[in-house]
C-alpha positions in Angstrom: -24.1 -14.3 -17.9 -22.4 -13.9 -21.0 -20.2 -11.3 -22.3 -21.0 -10.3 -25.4 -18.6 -7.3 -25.8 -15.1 -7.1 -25.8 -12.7 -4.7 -24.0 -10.0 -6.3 -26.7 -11.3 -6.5 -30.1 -9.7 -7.1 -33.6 -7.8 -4.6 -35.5 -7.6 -4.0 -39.1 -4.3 -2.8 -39.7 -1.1 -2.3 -37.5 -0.8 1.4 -35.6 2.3 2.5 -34.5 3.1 3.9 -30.9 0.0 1.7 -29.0 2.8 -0.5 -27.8 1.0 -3.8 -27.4 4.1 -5.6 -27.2 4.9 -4.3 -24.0 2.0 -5.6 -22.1 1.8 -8.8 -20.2 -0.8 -10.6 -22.3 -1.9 -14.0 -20.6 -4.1 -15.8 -23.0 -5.0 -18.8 -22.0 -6.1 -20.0 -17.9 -9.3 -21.9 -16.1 -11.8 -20.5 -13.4 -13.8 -22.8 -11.7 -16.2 -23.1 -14.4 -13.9 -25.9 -15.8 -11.1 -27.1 -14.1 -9.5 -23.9 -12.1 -10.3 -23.3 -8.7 -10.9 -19.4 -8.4 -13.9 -17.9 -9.6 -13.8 -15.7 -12.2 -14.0 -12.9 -10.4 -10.8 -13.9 -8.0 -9.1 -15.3 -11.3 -9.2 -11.7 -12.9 -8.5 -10.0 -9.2 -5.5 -12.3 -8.8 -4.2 -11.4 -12.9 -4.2 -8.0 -12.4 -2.1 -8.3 -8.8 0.1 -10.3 -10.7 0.8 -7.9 -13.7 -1.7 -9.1 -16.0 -2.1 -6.2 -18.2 -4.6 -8.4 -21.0 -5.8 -11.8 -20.0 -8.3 -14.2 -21.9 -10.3 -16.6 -19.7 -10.2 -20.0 -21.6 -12.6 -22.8 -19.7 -12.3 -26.3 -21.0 -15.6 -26.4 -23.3 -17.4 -23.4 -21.1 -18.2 -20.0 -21.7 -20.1 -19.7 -18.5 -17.7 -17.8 -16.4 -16.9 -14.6 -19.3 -19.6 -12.4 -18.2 -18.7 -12.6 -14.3 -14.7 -12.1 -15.8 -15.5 -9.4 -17.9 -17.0 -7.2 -15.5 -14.3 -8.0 -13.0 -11.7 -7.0 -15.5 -13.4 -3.4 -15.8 -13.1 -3.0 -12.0 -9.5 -3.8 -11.8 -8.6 -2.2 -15.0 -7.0 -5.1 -17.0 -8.1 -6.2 -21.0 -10.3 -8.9 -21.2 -10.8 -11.4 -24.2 -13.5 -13.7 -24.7 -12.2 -17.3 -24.5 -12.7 -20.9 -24.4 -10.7 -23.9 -24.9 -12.1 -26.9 -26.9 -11.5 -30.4 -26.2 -10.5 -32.2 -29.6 -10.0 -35.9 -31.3 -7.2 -35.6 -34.1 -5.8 -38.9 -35.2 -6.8 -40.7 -32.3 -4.7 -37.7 -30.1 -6.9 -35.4 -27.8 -6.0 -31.9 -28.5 -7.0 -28.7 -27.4 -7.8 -25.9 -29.7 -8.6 -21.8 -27.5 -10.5 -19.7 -29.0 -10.1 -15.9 -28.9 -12.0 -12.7 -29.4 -15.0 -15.4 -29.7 -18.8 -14.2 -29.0 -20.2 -16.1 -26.4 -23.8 -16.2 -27.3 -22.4 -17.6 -31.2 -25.7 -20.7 -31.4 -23.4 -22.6 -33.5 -20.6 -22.6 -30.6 -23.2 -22.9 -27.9 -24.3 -26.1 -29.9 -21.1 -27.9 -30.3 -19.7 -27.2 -26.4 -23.2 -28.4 -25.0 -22.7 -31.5 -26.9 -19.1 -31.8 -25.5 -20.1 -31.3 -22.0 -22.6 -34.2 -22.4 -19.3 -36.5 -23.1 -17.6 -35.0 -20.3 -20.2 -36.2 -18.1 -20.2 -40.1 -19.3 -16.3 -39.9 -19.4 -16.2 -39.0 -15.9 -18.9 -41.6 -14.9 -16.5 -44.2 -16.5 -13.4 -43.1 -14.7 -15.0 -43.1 -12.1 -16.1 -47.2 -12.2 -11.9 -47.5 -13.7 -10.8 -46.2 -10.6 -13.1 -48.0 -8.2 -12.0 -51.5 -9.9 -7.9 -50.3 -8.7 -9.4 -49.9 -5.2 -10.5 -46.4 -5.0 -14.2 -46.1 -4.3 -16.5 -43.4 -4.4 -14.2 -41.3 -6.8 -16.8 -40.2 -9.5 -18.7 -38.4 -6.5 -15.9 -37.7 -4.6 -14.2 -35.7 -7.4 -18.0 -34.3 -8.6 -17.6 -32.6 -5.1 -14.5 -30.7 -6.3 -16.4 -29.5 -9.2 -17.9 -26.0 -9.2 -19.6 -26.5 -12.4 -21.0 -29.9 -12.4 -20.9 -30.4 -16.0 -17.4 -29.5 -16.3 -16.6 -32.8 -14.2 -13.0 -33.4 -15.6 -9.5 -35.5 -14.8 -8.5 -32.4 -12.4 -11.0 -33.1 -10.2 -10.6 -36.4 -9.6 -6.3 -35.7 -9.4 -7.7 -33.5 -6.4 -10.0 -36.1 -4.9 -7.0 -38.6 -4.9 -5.0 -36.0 -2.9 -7.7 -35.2 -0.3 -7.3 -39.2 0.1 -4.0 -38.9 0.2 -3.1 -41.6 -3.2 -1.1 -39.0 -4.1 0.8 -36.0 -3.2 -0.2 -33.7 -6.3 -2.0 -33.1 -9.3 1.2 -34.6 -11.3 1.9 -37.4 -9.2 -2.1 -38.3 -9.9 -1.8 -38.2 -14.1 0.9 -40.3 -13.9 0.2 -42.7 -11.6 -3.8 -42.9 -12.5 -5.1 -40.8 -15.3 -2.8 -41.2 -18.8 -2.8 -43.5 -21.4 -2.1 -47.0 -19.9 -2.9 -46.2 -16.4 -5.9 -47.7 -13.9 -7.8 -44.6 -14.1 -7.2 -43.7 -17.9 -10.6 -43.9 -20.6 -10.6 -43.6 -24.1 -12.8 -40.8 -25.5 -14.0 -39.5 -28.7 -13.7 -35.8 -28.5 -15.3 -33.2 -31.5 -12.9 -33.0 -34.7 -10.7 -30.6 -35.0 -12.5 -29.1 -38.1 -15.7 -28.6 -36.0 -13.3 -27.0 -33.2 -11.9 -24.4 -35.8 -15.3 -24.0 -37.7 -16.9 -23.3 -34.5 -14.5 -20.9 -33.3 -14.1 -18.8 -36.8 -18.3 -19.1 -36.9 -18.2 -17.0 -33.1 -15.7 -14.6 -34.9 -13.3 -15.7 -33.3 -9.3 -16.7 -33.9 -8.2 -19.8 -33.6 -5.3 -21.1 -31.5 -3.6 -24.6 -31.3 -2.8 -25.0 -27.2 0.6 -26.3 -26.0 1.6 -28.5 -29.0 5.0 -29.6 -26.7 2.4 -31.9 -24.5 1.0 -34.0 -27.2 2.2 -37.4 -28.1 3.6 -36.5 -31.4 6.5 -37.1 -33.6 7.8 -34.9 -35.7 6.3 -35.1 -38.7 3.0 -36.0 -37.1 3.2 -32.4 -35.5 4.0 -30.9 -39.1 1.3 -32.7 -40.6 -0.9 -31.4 -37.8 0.0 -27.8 -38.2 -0.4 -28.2 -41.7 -3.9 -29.3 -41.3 -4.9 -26.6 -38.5 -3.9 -24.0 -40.9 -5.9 -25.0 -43.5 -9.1 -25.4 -41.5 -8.3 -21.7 -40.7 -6.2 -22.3 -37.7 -4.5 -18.6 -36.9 -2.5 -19.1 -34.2 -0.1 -21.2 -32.2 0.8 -21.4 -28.5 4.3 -20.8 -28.5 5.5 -19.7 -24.6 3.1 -22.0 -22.0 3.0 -23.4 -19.0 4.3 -26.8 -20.2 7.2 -25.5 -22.8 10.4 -25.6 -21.7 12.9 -23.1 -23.5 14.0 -25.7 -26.4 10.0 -25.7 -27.0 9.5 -22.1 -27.3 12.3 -21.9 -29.9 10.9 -25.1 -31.8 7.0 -23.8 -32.6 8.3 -20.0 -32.4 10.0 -21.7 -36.1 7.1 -23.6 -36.4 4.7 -20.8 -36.3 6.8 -19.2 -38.9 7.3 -21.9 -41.2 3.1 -22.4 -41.3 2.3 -18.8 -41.2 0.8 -18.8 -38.0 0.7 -16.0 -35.6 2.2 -17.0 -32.1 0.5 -17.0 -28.1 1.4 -16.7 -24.9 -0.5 -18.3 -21.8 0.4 -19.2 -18.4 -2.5 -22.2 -18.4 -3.3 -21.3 -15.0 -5.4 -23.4 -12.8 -4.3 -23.1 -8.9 -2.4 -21.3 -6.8 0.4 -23.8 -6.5 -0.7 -26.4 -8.5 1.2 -27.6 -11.9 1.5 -24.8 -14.9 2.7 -21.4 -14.1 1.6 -18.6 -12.4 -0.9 -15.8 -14.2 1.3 -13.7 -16.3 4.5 -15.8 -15.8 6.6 -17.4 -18.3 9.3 -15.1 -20.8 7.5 -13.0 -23.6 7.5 -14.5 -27.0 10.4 -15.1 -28.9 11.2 -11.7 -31.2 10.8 -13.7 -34.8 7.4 -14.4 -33.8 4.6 -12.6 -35.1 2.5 -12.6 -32.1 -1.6 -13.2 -32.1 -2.4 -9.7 -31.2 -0.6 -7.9 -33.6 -3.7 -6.2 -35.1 -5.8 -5.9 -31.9 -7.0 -3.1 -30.7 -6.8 -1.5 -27.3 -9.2 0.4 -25.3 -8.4 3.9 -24.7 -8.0 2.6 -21.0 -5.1 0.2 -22.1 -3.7 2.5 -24.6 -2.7 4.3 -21.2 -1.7 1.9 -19.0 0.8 0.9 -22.3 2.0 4.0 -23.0 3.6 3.3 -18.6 5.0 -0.2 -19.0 8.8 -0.8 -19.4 8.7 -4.5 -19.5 7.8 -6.4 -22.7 5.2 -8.3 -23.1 
């Protein structure tokens, strides 16, 4: 089913006393639509037992799992934002660009992720046949199998069928050894451009939001030039405390932001209990020169009293 409404939504102006910056806001994690291995009902359950106050559930090209999430977030009692996170081709990179506050049911989105998930599909099938040349057969089914969503077959999946074998001990052990550039299991794909990514995103209503710029293979300038360009599509936002940043990293795009004019995010990139990335609502909150990408949200009357009871930021 998909969610259509939003128990976050977009605010005009900023309104004093709401205190929005003392809520644990993780925007950015994957159910088992994608990539994750909770549904989104136990994803939301497990948010809110963590100290989730506002989460966004942002599947890899998906939008499947937001109605399920939604309603779960109502029971427990936590925001919810409409998310998704698009795969993306920039100067022969792969990227990822979420999408907040987005509506679901937006044709123009629904257009451009079913066309993605039909290149997920033939990647797969070709890592698959990569792998099984390195002596590892049976891995495009065997990974298929760890796969909720079938057309979310991703490089996750098959990390997770190399551990069942025992290749490997865990998901990070698998990229390194198997599934990056230069490596048995590794393909090249052609991903949607980043233009189409922002264009979709802005055409659902939504804001968009450059995802953990510290893991990209990028120099410098290459990273200014890419900010630069994300702006100009219409890029709003960047992800600033994630996962994968180490401290040195949030201080580096926290200037970043700033120097582009982009708002900043913060997302745990949550997958597994255990597995690589942090824990729902972990991480420290955004750095204080950051302007961050809620700013001029609005809460539910709900939230507005759950905030008014925090005493931890962010």
């Amino acid at each position: 089913m998909i969610c259509l409404a939003y128990q976050i939504i977009r605010w005009t102006r900023p309104r004093a006393g709401i205190g929005l910056n003392r809520l644990n806001y993780d925007l950015h994690c994957h159910s088992s639509i994608s990539d994750g291995v909770l549904s989104p009902a136990l994803l939301v359950q497990r948010a809110a037992e963590k100290g989730v106050d506002v989460l966004a559930l942002t599947d890899h090209d998906d939008v499947g799992g937001l109605g399920e999430a939604a309603q779960a977030a109502a029971a427990v009692g936590i925001g919810f934002v409409n998310g998704v996170e698009i795969s993306v081709t920039w100067s022969g990179v792969t990227l990822h660009v979420v999408g907040l506050n987005i509506d679901a049911g937006n044709a123009m989105l629904q257009a451009g992720l079913a066309d993605i998930q039909l290149g997920r599909r033939e990647r797969a099938e070709r890592i698959g046949l990569e792998l099984g040349k390195h002596g590892i057969p049976g891995a495009f089914d065997g990974a298929l199998r760890h796969a909720a969503n079938p057309r979310m077959i991703g490089r996750t999946h098959f990390a997770r069928f190399l551990i069942e074998q025992g290749v490997c001990k865990d998901v990070r052990s698998v990229f390194k050894k198997y599934l990056v550039r230069g490596r048995p299991g590794y393909v090249t794909h052609e991903w949607t451009a980043l233009e189409n990514a922002v264009a979709w995103i802005r055409a659902a209503g939504g804001q968009a939001v450059l995802a953990h710029p510290g893991r990209y293979d990028l120099k410098g300038k290459a990273t200014r030039r890419l900010l630069g360009e994300f702006r100009e599509l219409g890029g709003e936002g960047v992800e600033v405390v994630t996962g994968s940043h180490t401290p040195d990293q949030h201080a580096l795009f926290a200037e970043l932001a700033n120097l582009y004019g982009l708002t900043a995010s913060r997302g745990s990139d949550f997958h597994a209990p255990g597995e690589y990335g942090r824990e729902l609502g972990g991480g420290p909150e955004l750095p204080v020169k950051c302007t961050p990408i809620w700013h001029n949200w609005r809460l539910t009357s709900a939230r507005r009293t759950r905030a008014a009871s925090k005493t931890v930021p962010n």
